[in-house]
N, CA, C and O atoms as a DFTB+ gen file, in Angstrom:
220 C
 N C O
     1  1     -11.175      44.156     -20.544
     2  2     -11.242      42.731     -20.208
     3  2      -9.852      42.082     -20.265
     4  3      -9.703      41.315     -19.314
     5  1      -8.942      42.138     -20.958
     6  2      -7.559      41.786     -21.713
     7  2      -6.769      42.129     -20.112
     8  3      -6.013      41.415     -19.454
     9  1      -7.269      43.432     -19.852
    10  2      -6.313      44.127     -18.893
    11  2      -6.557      43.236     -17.221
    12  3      -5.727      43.160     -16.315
    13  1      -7.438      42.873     -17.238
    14  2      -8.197      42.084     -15.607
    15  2      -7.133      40.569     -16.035
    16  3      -6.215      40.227     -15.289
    17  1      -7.475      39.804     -17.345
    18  2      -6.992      38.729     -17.311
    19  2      -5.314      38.274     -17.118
    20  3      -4.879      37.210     -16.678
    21  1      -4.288      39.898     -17.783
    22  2      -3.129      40.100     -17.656
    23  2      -2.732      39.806     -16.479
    24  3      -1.901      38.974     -16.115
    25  1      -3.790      41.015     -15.502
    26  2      -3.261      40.894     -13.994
    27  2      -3.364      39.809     -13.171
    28  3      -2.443      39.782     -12.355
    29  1      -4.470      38.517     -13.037
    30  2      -4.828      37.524     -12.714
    31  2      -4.043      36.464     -13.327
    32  3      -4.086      35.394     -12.720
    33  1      -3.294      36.503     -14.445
    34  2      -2.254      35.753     -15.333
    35  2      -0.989      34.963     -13.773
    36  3      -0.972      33.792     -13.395
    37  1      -0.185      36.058     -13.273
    38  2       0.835      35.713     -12.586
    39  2      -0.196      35.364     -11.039
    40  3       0.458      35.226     -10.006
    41  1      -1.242      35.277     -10.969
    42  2      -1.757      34.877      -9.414
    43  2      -2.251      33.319      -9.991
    44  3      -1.728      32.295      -9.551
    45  1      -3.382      33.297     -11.083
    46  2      -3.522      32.304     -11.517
    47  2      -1.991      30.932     -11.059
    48  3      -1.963      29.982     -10.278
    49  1      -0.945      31.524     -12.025
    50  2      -0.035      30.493     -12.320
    51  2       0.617      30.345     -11.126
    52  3       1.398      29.394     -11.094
    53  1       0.506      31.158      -9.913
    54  2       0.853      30.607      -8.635
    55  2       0.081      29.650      -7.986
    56  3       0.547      28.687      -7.376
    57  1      -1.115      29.916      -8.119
    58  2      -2.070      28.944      -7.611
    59  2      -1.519      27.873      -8.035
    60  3      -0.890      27.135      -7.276
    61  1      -1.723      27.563      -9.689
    62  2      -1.661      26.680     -10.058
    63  2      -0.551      25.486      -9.991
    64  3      -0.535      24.257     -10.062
    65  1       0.523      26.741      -9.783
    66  2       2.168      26.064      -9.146
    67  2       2.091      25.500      -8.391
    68  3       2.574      24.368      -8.417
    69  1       1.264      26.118      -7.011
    70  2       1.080      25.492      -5.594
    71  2       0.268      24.288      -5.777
    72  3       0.883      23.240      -5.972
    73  1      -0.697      24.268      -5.754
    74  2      -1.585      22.919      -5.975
    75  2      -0.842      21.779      -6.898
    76  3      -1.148      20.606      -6.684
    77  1       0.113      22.081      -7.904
    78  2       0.650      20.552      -8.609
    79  2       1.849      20.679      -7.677
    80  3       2.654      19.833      -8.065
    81  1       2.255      21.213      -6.828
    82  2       3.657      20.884      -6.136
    83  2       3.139      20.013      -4.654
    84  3       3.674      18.958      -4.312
    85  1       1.813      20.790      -3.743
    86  2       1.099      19.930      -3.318
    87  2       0.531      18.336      -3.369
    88  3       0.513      17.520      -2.448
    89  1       0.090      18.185      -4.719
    90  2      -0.314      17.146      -5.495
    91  2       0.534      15.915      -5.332
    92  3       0.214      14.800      -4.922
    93  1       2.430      16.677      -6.016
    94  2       3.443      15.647      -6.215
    95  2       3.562      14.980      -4.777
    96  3       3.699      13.772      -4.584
    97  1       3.476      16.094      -3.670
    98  2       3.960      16.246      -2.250
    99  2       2.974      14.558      -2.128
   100  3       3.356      13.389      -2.072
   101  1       2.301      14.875      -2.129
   102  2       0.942      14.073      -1.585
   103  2       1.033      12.734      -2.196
   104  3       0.700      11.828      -1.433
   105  1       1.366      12.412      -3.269
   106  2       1.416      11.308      -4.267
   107  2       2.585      10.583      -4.265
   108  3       2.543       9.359      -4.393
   109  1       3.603      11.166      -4.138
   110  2       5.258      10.623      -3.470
   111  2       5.148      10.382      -2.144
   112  3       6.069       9.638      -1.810
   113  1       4.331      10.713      -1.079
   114  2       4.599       9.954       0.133
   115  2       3.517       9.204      -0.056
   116  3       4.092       8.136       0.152
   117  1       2.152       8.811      -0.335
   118  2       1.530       7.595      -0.752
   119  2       2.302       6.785      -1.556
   120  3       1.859       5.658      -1.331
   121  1       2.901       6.721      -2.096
   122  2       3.589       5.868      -2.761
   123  2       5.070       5.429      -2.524
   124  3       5.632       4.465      -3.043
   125  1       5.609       6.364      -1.602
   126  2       6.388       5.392      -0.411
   127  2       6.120       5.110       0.543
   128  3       6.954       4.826       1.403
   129  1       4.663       5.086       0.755
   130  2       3.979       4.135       2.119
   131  2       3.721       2.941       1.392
   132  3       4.216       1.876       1.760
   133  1       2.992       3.025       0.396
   134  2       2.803       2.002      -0.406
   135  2       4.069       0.879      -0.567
   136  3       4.089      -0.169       0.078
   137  1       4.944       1.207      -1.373
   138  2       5.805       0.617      -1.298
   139  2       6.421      -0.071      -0.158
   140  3       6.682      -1.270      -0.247
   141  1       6.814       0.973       1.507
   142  2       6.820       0.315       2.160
   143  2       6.419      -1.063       2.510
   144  3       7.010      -2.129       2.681
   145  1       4.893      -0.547       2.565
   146  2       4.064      -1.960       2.993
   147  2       4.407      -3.383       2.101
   148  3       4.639      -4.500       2.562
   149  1       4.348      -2.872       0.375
   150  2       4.742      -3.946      -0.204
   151  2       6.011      -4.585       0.038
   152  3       6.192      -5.705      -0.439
   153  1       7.238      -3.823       0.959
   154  2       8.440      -4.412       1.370
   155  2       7.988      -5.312       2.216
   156  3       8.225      -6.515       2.098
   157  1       7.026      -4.594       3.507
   158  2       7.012      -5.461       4.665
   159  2       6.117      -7.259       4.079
   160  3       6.517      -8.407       4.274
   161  1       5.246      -6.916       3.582
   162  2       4.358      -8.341       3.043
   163  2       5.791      -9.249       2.402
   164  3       5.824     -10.435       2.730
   165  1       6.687      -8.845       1.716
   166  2       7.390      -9.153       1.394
   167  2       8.141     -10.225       1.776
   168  3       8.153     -11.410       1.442
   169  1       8.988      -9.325       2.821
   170  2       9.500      -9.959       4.035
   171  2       8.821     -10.622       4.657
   172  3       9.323     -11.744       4.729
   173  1       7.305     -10.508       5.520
   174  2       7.120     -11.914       5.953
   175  2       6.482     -12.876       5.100
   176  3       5.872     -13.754       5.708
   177  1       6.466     -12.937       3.830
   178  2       6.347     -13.753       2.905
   179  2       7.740     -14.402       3.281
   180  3       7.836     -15.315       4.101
   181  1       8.469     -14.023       2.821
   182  2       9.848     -14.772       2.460
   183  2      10.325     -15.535       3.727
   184  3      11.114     -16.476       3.639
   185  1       9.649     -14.950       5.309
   186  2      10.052     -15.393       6.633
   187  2       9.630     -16.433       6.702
   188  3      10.376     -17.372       6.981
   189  1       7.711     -16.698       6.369
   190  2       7.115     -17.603       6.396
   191  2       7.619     -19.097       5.827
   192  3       7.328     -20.261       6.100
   193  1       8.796     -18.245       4.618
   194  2       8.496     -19.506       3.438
   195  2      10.196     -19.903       4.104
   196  3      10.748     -20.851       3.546
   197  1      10.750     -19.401       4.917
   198  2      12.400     -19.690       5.494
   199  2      11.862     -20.920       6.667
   200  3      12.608     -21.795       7.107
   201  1      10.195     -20.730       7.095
   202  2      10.065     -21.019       8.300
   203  2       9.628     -22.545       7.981
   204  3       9.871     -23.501       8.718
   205  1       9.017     -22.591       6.887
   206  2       8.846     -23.788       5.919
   207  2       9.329     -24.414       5.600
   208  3       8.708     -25.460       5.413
   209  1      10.674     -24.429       5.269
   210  2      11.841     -24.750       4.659
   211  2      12.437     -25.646       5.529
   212  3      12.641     -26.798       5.145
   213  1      12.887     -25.128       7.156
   214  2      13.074     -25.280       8.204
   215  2      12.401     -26.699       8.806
   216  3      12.993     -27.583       9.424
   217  1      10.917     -26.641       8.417
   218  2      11.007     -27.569       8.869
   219  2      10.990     -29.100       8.378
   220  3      11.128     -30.011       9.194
């Protein structure tokens, strides 16, 4: 039994490598879309409130 789990040891921890490097992949570009968007609201917040000002 010892001997099956040894060998499955280094496939296991690839898997497991792959899927949290996936994960980060996936979670860092949601969260610079995210951000994006919170730039853009941003900006036309601040356009709106220039446009206000203005008049």
């Amino acid at each position: 039994m010892t001997e099956n789990i040894t060998q499955f040891l280094p496939v296991l921890f690839m898997l497991v490598l792959v899927a949290f490097v996936i994960f980060i992949v996936f979670f860092l570009s949601e969260h610079f879309n995210r951000t994006k968007r919170i730039e853009e609201k941003l900006d036309k917040a601040l356009k709106e409130i220039a446009e206000k000002k203005e008049k």
